[in-house]
C-alpha positions as MATLAB code, in Angstrom:
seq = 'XXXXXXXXXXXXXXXXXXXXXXXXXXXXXXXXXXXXXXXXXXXXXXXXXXXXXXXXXXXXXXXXXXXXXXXXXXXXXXXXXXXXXXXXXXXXXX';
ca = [
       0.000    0.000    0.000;
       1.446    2.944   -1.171;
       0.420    6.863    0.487;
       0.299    7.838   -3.047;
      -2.551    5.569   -3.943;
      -4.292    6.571   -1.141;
      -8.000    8.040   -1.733;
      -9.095    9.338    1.099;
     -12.720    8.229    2.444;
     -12.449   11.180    5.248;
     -10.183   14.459    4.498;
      -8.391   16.455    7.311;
     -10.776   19.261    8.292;
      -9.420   22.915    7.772;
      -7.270   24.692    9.768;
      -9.432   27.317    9.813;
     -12.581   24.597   11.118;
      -9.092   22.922   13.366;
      -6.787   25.576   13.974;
      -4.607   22.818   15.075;
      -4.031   21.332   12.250;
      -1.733   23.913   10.729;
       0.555   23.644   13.544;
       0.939   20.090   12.031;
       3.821   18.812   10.125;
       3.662   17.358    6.929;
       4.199   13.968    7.719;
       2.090   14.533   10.856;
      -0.843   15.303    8.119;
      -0.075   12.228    6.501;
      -0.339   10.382    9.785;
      -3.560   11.998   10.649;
      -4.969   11.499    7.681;
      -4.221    8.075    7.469;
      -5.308    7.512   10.570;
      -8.668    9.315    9.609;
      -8.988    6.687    7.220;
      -8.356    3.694    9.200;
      -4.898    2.906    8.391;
      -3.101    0.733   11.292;
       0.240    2.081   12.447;
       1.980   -0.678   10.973;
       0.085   -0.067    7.318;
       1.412    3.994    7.962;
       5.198    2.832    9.060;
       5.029    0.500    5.518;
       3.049    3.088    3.575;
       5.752    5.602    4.277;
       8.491    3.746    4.556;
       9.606    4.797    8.646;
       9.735    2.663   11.634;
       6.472    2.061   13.445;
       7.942    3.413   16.356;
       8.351    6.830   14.482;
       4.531    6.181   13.639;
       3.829    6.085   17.285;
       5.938    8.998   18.224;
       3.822   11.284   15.457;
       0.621   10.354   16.583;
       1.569   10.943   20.135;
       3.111   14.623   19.090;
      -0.332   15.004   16.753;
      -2.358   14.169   19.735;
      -0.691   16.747   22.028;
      -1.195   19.528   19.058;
      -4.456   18.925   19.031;
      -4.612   19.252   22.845;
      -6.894   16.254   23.810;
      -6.018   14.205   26.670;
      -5.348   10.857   25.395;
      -5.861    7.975   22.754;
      -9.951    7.201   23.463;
     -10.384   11.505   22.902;
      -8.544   11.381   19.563;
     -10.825    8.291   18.511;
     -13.529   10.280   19.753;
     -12.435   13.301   17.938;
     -11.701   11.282   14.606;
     -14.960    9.490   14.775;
     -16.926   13.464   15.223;
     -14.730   14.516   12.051;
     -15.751   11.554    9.800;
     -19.588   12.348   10.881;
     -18.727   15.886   10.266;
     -17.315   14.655    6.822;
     -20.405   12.248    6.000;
     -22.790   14.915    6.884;
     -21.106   17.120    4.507;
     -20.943   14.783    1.605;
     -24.902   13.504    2.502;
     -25.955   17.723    2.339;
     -24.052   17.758   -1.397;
     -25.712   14.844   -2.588;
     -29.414   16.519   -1.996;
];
């Protein structure tokens, strides 16, 4: 699985929706939006070539950018942005 064959089900939401997110890295981004899209670490550390620890280590500095307290509140806060994202795409469609 390669990042550049990656079509994303879920995008990263704005920085100006996220602020957050522009404090993000680039391969941060890619994490996130990886992760967004249900990628395991292991599929990311392939995907992109790094170690999985290095996967680890972005997600935990992507977590702390986004200032919520732990793994379940990112899951939480991925799951509200793929509603937000469905919603979206559901309000296009009619």
């Amino acid at each position: 699985m390669i990042i550049s064959s990656l079509t994303p089900r879920y995008n990263l939401p704005s920085p100006i929706d996220v602020p957050a997110v522009a404090q993000l890295t680039p391969q941060e981004r890619k994490i996130l939006l990886m992760t967004l899209n249900d990628y395991s670490c292991k599929e990311i550390a392939d995907s992109l070539n790094i170690a999985f620890e290095t996967v680890k280590r972005h997600r935990k500095n992507i977590i702390r950018k986004l200032e919520v307290s732990g793994k379940t509140e990112f899951r939480r806060l991925l799951y509200l942005w793929t509603v937000k994202s469905w919603a979206s795409v559901q309000r296009d469609i009619q």
